[in-house]
C-alpha positions as CSV (number, residue, x, y, z in Angstrom):
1,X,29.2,-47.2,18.8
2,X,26.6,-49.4,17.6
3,X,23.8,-48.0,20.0
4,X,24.2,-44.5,18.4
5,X,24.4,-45.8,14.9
6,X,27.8,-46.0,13.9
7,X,29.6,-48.2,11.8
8,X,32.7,-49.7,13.5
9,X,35.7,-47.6,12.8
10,X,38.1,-49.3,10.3
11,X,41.3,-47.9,11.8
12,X,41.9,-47.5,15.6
13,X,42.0,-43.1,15.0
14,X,40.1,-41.9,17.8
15,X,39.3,-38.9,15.9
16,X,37.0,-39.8,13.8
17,X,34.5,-40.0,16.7
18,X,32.8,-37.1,17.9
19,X,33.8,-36.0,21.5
20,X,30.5,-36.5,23.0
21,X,31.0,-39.9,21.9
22,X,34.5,-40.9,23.4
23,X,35.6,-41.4,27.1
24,X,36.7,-38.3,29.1
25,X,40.0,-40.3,29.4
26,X,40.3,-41.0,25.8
27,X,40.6,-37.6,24.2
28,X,43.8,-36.3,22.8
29,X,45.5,-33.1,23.1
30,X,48.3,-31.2,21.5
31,X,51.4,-30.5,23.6
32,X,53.3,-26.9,23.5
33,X,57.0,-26.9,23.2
34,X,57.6,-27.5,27.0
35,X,55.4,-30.9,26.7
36,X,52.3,-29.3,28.6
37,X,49.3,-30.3,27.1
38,X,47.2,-27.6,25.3
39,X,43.6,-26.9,26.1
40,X,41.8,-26.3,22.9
41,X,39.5,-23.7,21.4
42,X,35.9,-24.0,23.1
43,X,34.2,-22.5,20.3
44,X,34.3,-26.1,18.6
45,X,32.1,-27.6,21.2
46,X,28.9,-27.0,20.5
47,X,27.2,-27.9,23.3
48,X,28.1,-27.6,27.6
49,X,28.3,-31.5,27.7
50,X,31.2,-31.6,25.3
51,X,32.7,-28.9,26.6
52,X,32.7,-30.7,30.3
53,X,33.9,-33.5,28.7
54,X,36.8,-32.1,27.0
55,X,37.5,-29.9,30.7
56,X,37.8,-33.5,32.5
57,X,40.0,-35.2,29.8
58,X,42.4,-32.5,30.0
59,X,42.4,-32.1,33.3
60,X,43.0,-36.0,33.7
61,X,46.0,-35.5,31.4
62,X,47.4,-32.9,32.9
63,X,46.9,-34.7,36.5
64,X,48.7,-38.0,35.6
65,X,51.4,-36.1,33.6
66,X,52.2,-34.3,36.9
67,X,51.4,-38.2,39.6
């Protein structure tokens, strides 16, 4: 956080960071009724690095929901 400028976060919400900024492993999705995890809109990632990033958290999720 502190080598791209940010203050420390007072709370521990993850969502408050931007995506490029968190882990692959740390991003959160939305579940559907069944429990399966919900990929979300890619038109709110502006650029291809957060959308890869997003792609590999979800695809984390959904691989150690399933092992």
């Amino acid at each position: 956080m502190k080598q791209f400028g940010l203050k420390e976060l007072d709370s521990e919400d993850e969502g408050e960071v931007p995506v490029h900024m968190q882990k692959a492993k740390d991003i959160v999705f939305e579940k559907d009724r069944e429990g399966e995890y919900i990929l979300p809109d890619m038109s709110n990632y502006s650029t291809i690095r957060q959308r890869q990033r997003v792609v590999r958290g979800y695809i984390g999720a959904v691989y150690s929901m399933f092992s």
